[in-house]
C-alpha positions as CSV (number, residue, x, y, z in Angstrom):
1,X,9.5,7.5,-15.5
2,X,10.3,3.8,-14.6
3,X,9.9,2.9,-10.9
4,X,11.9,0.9,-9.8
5,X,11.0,-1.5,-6.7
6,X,13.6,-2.2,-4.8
7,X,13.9,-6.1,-3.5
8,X,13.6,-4.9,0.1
9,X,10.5,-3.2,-0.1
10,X,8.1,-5.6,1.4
11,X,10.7,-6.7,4.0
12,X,10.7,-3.0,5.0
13,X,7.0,-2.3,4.9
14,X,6.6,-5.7,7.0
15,X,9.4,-4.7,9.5
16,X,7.8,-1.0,10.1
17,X,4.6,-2.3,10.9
18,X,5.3,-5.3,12.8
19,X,7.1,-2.7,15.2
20,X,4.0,-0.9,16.1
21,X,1.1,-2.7,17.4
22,X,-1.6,-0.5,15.5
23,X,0.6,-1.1,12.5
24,X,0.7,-4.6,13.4
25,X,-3.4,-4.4,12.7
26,X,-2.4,-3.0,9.4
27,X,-0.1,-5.1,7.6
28,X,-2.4,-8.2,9.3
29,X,-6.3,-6.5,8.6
30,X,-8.0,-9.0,10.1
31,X,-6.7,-9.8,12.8
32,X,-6.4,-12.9,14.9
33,X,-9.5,-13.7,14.0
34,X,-9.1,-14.4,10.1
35,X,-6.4,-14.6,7.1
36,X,-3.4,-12.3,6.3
37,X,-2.1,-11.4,3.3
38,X,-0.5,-13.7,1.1
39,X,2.4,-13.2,0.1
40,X,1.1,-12.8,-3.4
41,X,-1.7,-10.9,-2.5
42,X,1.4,-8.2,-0.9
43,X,2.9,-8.4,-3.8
44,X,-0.1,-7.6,-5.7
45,X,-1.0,-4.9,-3.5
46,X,2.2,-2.7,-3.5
47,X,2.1,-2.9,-7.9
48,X,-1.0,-1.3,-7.1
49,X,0.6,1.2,-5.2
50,X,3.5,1.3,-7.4
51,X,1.1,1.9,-10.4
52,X,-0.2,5.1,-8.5
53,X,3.3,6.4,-7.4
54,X,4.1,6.2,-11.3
55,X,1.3,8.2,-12.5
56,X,1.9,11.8,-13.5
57,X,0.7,13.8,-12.2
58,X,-0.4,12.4,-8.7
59,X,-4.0,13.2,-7.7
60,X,-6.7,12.6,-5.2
61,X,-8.9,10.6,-6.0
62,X,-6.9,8.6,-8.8
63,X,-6.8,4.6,-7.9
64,X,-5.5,1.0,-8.8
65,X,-7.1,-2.4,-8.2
66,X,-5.9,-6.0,-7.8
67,X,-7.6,-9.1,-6.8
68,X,-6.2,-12.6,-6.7
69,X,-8.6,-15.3,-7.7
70,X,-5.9,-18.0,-5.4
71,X,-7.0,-16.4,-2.7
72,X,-10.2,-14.5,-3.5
73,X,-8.4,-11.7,-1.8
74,X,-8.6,-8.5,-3.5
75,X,-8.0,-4.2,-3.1
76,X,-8.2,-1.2,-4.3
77,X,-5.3,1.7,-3.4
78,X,-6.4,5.0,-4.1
79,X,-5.0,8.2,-3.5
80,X,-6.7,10.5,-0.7
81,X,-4.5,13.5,-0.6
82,X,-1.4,15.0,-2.5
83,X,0.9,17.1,-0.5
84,X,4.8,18.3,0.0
85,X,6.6,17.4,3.0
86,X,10.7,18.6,3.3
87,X,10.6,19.3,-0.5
88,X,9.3,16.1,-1.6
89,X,6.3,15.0,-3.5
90,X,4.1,12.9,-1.1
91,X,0.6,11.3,-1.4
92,X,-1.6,9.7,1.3
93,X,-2.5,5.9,0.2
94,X,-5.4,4.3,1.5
95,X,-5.6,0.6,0.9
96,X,-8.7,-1.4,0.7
97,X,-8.5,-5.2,1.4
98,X,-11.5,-7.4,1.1
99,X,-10.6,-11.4,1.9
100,X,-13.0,-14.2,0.6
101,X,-15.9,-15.1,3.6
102,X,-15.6,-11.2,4.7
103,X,-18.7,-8.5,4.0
104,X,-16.6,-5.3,4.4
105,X,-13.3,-4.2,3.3
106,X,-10.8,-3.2,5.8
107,X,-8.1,-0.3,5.4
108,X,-5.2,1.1,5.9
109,X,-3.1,4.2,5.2
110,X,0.6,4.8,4.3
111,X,2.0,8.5,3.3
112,X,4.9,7.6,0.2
113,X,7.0,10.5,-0.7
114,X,9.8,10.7,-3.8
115,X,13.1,11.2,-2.6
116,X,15.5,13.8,-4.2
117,X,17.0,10.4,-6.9
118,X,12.9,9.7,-7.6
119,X,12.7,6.5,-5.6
120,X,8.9,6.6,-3.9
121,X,9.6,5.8,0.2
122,X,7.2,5.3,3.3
123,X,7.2,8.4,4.8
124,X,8.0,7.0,8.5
């Protein structure tokens, strides 16, 4: 199966977190007090993501990395439970994001589910 990313993708993901403010903590893990994501490290991070959402079958446990030397930002996504929600296949993502000059990784989680034409969407 080929997954296709749509070209709105990280527009989307961007836009649902910047509405939120703990969400807002997300998308930016450190906070005011150090670097965001670039927008290559993003970019980096959700083929990660993309990589799990293509692997059959999905299962706990099962994980993709990235690191970009630009940045010497880097993450691992792995997959911390596999469920169905309304009829679709879902998985719980948690991302791990460690940025150059910080000790511990910070994370986040996103639930993605496969709509009925086998797109994988953010479960909002």
């Amino acid at each position: 199966m080929q997954l296709r990313s749509p070209p709105y993708l990280a527009a989307t993901v961007a836009a649902y977190f910047l509405l939120s403010a703990s969400g807002q903590a997300q998308v930016i893990p450190f906070g005011g007090n150090g670097p965001g994501l670039s927008p290559e490290d993003n970019r980096m991070m959700f083929e990660s993501i993309a990589r799990l959402n293509a692997a059959e079958p999905s299962r706990v446990g099962l994980s993709e990395s990235w690191n970009n030397p630009q940045t010497r930002t880097s993450g691992t996504s792995t997959i911390l439970r596999v469920f169905h929600s309304r009829g679709m296949a879902c998985h719980l993502v948690r991302n791990q994001i460690v940025a150059a000059g910080r000790a511990r990784a910070r994370d986040y989680r996103l639930t993605w589910c496969r709509t009925p034409d086998g797109e994988w969407k953010i479960k909002a």
